[in-house]
C-alpha positions as CSV (number, residue, x, y, z in Angstrom):
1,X,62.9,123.6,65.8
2,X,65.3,123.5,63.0
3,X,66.5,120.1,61.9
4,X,69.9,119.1,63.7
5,X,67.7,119.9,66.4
6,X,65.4,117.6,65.8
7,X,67.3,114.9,64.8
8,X,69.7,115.5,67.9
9,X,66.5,115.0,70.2
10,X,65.3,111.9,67.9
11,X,68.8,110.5,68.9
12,X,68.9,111.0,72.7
13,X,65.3,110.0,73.1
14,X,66.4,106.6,71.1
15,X,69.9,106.5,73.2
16,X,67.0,106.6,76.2
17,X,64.9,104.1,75.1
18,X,67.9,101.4,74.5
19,X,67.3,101.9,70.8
20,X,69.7,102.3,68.0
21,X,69.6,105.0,64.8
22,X,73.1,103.2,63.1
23,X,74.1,99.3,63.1
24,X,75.8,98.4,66.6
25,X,79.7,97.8,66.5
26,X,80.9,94.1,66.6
27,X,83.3,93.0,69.2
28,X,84.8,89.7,68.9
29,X,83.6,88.4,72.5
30,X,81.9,89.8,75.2
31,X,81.7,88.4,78.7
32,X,78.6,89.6,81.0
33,X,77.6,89.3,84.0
34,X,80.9,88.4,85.7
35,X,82.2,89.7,88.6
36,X,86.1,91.2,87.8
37,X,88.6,91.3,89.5
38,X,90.4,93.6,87.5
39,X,94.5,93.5,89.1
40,X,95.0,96.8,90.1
41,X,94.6,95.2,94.0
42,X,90.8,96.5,94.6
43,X,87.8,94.0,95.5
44,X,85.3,92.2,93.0
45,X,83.0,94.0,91.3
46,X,79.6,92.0,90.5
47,X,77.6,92.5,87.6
48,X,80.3,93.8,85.0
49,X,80.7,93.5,81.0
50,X,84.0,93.1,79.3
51,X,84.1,93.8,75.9
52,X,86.9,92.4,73.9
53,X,87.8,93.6,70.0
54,X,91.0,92.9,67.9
55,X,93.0,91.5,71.1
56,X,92.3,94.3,73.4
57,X,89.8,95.1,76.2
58,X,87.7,97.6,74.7
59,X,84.8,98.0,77.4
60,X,84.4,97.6,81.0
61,X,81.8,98.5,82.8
62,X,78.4,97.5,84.7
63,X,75.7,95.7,82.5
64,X,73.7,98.5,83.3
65,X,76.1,100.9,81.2
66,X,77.5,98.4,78.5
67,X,77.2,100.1,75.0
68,X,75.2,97.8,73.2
69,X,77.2,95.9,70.5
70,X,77.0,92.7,68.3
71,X,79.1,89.7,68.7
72,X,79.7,86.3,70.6
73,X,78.8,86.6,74.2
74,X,80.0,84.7,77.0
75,X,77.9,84.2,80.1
76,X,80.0,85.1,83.2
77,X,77.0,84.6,86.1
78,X,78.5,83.4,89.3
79,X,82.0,83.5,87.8
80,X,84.9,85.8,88.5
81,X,87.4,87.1,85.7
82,X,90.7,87.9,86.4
83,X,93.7,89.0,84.2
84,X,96.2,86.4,82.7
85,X,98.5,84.7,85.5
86,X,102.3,86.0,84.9
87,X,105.8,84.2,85.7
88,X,108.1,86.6,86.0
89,X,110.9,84.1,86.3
90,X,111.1,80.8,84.0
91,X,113.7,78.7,82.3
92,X,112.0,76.7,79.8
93,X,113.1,73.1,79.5
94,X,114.0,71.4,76.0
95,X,117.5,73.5,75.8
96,X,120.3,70.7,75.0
97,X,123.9,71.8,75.7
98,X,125.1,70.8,72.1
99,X,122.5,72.4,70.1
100,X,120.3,69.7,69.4
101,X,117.0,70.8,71.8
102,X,113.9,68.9,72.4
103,X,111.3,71.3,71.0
104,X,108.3,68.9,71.9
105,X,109.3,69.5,75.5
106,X,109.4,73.2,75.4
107,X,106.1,73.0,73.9
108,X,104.3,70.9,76.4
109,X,105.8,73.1,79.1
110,X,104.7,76.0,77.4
111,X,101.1,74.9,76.8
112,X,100.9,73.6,80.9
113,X,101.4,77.8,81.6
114,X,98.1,78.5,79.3
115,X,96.3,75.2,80.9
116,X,97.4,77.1,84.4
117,X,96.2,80.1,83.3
118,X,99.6,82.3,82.8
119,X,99.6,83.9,80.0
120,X,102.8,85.2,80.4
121,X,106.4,84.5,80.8
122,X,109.5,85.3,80.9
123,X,112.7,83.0,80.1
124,X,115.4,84.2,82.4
125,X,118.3,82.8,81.1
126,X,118.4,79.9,78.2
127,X,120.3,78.7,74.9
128,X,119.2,81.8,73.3
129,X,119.0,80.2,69.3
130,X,116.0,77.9,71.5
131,X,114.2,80.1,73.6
132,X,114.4,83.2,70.5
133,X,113.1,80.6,68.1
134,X,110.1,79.7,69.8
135,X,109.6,83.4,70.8
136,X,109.5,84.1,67.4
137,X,106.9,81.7,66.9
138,X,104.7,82.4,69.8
139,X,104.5,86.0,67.7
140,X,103.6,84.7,64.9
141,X,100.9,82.6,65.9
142,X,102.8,79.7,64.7
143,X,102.5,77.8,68.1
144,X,100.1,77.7,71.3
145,X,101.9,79.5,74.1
146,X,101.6,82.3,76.7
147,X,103.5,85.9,75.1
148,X,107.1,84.6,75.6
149,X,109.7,87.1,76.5
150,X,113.2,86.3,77.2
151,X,116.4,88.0,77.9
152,X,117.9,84.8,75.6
153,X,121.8,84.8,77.1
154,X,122.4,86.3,80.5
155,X,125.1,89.0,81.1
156,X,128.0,88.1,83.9
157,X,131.4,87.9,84.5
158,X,133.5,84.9,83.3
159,X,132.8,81.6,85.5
160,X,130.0,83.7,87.4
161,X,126.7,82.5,88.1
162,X,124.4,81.5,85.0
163,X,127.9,81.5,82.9
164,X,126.6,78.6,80.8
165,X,124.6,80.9,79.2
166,X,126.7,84.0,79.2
167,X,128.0,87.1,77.1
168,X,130.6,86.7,79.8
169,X,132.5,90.5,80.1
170,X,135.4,90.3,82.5
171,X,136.5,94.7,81.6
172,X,134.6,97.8,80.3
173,X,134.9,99.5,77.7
174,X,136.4,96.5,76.2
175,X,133.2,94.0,76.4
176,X,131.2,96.9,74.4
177,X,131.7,95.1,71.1
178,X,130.4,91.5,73.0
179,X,127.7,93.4,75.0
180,X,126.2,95.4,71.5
181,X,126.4,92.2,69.4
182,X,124.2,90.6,71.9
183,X,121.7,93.4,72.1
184,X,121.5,94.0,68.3
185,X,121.5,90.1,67.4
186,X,119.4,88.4,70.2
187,X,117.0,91.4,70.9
188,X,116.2,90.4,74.3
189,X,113.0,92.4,76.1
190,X,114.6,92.4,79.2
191,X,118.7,91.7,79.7
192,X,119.4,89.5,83.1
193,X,122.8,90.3,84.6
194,X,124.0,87.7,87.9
195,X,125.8,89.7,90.7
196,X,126.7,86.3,92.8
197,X,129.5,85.1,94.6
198,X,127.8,82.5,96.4
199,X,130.0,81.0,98.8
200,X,126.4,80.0,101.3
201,X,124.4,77.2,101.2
202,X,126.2,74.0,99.3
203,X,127.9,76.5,97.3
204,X,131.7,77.0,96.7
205,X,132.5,81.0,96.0
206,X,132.6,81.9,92.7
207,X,133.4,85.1,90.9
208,X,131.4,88.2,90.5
209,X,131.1,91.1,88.5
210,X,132.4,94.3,90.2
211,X,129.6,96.9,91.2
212,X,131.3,99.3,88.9
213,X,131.4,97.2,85.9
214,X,128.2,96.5,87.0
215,X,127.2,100.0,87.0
216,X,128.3,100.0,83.7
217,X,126.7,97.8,82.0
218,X,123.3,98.8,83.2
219,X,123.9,102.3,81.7
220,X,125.4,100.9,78.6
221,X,122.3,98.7,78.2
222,X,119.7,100.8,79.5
223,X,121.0,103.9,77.0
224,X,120.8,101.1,74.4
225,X,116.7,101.3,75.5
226,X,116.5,97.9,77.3
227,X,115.0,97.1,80.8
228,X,117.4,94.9,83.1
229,X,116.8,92.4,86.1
230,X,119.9,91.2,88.2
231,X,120.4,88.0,89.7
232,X,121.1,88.6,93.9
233,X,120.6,86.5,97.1
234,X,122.0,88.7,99.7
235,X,120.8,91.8,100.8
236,X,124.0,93.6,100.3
237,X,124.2,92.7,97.0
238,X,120.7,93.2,96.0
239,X,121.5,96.5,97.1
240,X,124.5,97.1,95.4
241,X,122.5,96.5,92.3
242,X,119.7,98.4,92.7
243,X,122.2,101.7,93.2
244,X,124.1,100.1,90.7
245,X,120.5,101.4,88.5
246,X,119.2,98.0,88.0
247,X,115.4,97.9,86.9
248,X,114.2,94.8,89.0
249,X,115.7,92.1,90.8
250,X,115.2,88.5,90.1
251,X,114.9,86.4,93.4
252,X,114.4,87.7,97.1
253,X,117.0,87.9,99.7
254,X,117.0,84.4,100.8
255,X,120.8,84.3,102.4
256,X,119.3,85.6,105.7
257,X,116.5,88.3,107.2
258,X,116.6,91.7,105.7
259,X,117.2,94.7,107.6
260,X,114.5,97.0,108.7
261,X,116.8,99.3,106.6
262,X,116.5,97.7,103.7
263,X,112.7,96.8,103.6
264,X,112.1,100.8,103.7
265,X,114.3,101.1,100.7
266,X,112.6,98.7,98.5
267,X,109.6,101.4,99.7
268,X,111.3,103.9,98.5
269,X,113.1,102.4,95.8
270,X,109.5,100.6,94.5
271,X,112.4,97.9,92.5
272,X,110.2,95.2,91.9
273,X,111.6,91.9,93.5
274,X,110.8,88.3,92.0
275,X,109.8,85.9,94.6
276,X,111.1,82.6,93.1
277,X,109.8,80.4,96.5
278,X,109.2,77.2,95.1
279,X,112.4,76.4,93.4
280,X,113.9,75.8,96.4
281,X,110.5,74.8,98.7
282,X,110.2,72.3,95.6
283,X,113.1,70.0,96.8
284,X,111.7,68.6,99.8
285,X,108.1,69.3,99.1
286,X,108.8,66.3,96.6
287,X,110.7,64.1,99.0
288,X,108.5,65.1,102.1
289,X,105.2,65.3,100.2
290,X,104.5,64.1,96.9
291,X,100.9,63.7,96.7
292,X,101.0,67.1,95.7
293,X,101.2,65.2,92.3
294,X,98.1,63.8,92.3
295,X,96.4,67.8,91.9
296,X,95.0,67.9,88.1
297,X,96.8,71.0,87.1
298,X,100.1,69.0,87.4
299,X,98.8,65.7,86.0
300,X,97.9,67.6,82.8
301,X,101.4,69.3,82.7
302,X,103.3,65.9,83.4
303,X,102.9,62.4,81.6
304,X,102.5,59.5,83.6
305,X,106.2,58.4,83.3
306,X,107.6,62.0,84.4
307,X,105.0,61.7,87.4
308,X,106.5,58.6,87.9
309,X,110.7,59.4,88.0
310,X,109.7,62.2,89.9
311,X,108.5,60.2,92.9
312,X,110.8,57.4,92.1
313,X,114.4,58.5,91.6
314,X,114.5,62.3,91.4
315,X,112.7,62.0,95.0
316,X,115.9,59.9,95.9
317,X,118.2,62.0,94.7
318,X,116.6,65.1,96.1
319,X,116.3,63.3,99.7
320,X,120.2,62.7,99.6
321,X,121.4,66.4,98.9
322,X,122.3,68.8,101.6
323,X,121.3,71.6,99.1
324,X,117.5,70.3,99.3
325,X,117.6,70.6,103.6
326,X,119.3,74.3,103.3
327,X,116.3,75.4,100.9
328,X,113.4,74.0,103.4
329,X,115.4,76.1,106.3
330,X,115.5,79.0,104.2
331,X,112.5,79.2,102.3
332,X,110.5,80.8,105.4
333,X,112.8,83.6,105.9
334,X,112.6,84.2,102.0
335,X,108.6,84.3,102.5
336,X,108.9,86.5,105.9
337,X,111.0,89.1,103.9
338,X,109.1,89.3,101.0
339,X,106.1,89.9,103.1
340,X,107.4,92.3,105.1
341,X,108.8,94.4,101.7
342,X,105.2,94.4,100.4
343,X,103.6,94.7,103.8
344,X,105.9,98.3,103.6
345,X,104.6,99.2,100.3
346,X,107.7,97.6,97.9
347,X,106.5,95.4,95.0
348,X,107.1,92.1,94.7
349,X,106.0,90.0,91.8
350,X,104.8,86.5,91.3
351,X,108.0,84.4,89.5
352,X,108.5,80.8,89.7
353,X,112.3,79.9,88.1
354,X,111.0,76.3,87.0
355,X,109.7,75.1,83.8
356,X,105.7,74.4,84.7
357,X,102.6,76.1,84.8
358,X,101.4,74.6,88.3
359,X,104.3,75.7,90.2
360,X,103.1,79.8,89.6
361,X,99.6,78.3,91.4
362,X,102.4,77.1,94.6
363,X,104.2,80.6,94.5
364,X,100.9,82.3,95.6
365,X,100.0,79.2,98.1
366,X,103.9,79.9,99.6
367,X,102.8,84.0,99.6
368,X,99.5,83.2,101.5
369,X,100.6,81.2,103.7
370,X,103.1,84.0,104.4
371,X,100.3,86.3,105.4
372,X,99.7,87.8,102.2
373,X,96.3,88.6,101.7
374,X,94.6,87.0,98.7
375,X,93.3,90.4,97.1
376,X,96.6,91.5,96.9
377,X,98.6,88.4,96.0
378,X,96.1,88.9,92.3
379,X,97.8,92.0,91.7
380,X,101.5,90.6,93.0
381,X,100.8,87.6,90.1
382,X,99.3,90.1,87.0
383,X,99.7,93.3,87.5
384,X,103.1,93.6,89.6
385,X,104.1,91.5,87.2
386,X,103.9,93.7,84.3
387,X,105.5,96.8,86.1
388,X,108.5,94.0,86.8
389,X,108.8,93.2,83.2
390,X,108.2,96.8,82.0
391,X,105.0,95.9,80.3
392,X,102.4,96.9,82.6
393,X,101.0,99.9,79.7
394,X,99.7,96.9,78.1
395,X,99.6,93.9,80.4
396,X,98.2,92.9,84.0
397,X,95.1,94.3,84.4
398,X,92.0,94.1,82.8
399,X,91.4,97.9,81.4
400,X,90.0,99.2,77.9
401,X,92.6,99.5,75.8
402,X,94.8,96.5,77.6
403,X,95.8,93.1,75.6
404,X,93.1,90.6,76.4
405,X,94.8,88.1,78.6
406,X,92.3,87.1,81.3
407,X,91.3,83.8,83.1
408,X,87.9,83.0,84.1
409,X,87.2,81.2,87.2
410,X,84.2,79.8,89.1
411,X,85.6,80.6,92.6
412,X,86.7,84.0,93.8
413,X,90.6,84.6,93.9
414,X,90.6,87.1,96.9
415,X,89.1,85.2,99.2
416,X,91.5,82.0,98.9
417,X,94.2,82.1,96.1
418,X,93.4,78.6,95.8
419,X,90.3,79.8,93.6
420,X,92.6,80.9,91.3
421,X,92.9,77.5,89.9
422,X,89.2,77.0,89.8
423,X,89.7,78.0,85.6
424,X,87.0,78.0,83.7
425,X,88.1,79.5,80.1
426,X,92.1,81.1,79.6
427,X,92.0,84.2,77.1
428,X,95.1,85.3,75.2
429,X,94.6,88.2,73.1
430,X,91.1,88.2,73.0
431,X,90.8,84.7,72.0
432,X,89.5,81.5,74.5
433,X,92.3,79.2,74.3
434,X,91.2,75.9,72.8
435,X,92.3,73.4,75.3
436,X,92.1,70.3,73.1
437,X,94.5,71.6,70.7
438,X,97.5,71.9,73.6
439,X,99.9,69.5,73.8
440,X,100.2,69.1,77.4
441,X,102.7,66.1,78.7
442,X,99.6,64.6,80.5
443,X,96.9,64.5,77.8
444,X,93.9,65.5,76.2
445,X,92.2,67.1,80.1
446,X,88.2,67.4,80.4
447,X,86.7,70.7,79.0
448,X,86.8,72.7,82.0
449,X,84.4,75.5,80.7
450,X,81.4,73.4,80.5
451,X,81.5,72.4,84.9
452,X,80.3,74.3,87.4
């Protein structure tokens, strides 16, 4: 036998035995014995390793067939790991009108996402110098947060919807210049356009963007290499956009039931749809019932005094508005067609438009009580929203090569979405989040990851 023949057999009959010839490889955390449930929409798997290295997945796979390696290990038994939470649909609070923004409360807000176990967001429409500068932070390590992406200022025409916030373009090619200084200066990852007239509900009409300007500015920016989500309500103009080439839309229809029609096209189509339920369920869940409150995920992300004007005088105000009445009636045909679009195979994808961690846990209560299973409302709050955002290559599922963002739970997620705030230990890139050093609104919480 000549010698790379021998030393080939040495190696496979170590390999065999468990042994090894060469030092094992380090990974910075492993987690074993956990039962995954990975995003992609399939059921748990017991008994699995997840190996985790320089902010990626790097490994996963049975115990029986996890490469032996050195490094911290985490014991997952009777716990279920699923990726990071994401809200596809935020406007982070702390923006002031004149300039001068209350960072501190952008901060808390950020950190109740993480203590919620979202560890990612994006801003859909803000003072853009705000929401870029903390962006540019959250990349730099400079600040505990979930990955913050942002489209900064929205895209509209003037006095449409969102135009506090605009690069308002009233005529093509003339709002080039606006449009390009925007794209170039703010850098947005994904550019919001609003295609609203209102004129139901509460609200007065208002003008719109045309569908062919529309149509234009979604080539312009899309040839520029940027994704873009569009602001509808009705089903005729969410499908005006999406044949106006718009990448993803950033509410459901909620003016009324869609068409039979139009549920097979968002088949076809696959445009992933924001759900956005609890900003307007959120009105007279308040007035109507408040104890809601009371749950600890939202008495870490408020302070006492917020808890307090909440069921004091915001619940007052609230009660008194027509707009709050309008949103209870309408919220269940929003949740009846977004159940019936995924029920058809369309995508749909777990987005809150409020400023607080808890309220992505409500969005999945609102889609299961909607008849949405629980397996597949994981994937509609990680991995949908990745494909939504353009990001799922890298995010919403738990998959070697992925970024680490994962949540670890004591109760399983697919049998009662409810589980999914059973959290154990939130992971960003690879690291366990060190919930003593967030600056939640309510307080220093109770180590969770010791409590079974």
């Amino acid at each position: 036998m000549g010698m790379r023949h021998w030393i080939g057999s040495l190696a496979a009959a170590a390999a065999a035995l468990g042994l090894a010839l060469a030092p094992a490889r380090a990974e910075d955390l492993v987690i074993e014995n956990v039962t995954l449930v990975d995003g992609t929409g399939g059921p748990p798997q017991p008994g699995m390793a997840v190996g985790i290295a320089a902010g990626r997945f790097t490994f996963v796979t049975p115990m029986t067939a996890a490469p032996r390696v050195a490094g911290r290990r985490l014991d997952g038994s009777g716990q279920f790991l699923m990726p990071g939470l994401i809200d596809a649909h935020i406007h982070l609070r702390g923006a002031g009108a004149d300039g001068r923004h209350d960072r501190q409360q952008g901060l808390a807000a950020l950190a109740s996402f993480l203590f919620a176990g979202v560890t990612t967001v994006y801003d859909a429409g803000n003072q853009a110098d705000y929401i870029m500068g903390l962006r540019a932070d959250e990349r730099a390590g400079r600040i505990l947060a979930p990955r913050i992406l942002s489209t900064g200022s929205i895209v509209t025409y003037p006095g449409s919807h969102g135009s506090q916030w605009a690069v308002a373009i009233k005529d093509w090619p003339a709002g080039e210049e606006a449009l390009d200084t925007y794209l170039q200066t703010v850098k947005p990852d994904v550019v919001k356009l609003t295609y609203e007239e209102r004129g139901w509900g509460a609200r007065p009409m208002i003008p719109m963007l045309s569908p062919e300007l529309m149509e234009q500015l979604v080539l312009h920016i899309n040839r520029a290499g940027f994704r873009t989500t569009a602001h509808t309500s009705s089903e005729l103009r969410a499908q005006e956009a999406i044949f106006a080439g718009v990448d993803s839309l950033a509410h459901p229809v909620i003016q009324g039931p869609v068409s039979d029609g139009f549920v097979r096209l968002m088949a076809a189509k696959r445009t992933p749809m924001a759900t956005t339920l609890t900003i307007g369920e959120g009105y007279s869940r308040l007035v109507e019932q408040p104890d809601y409150l009371d749950q600890p995920l939202y008495r870490a992300s408020y302070s006492a005094d917020q808890i307090a004007e909440l069921r004091g005088a915001t619940a007052a105000e609230w009660k008194a508005r027509s707009w709050t009445w309008w949103m209870k009636l309408m919220t269940p045909i929003a949740q009846e067609n977004l159940r019936r679009i995924h029920a058809a195979g369309g995508v749909i994808a777990v987005a809150t438009d409020q400023s607080i961690g808890p309220a992505v846990h409500r969005e999945m209560e609102l889609l299961q009580a909607a008849g949405v299973a629980a397996q597949d409302i994981v994937r509609i709050a990680t991995l949908n929203g990745a494909t939504h955002l353009g990001r799922e290559r890298e995010l919403g599922s738990i998959a070697p090569g992925k970024l680490a963002d994962a949540v670890l739970l004591r109760a399983d997620p697919t049998a009662d979405i409810n589980n999914a705030k059973a959290i154990v230990a939130v992971i960003k890139a690879g690291r366990l989040i060190d919930e003593d050093a967030l600056p939640l609104a309510g307080g220093r919480q109770p180590l969770r990851r010791g409590a079974r």
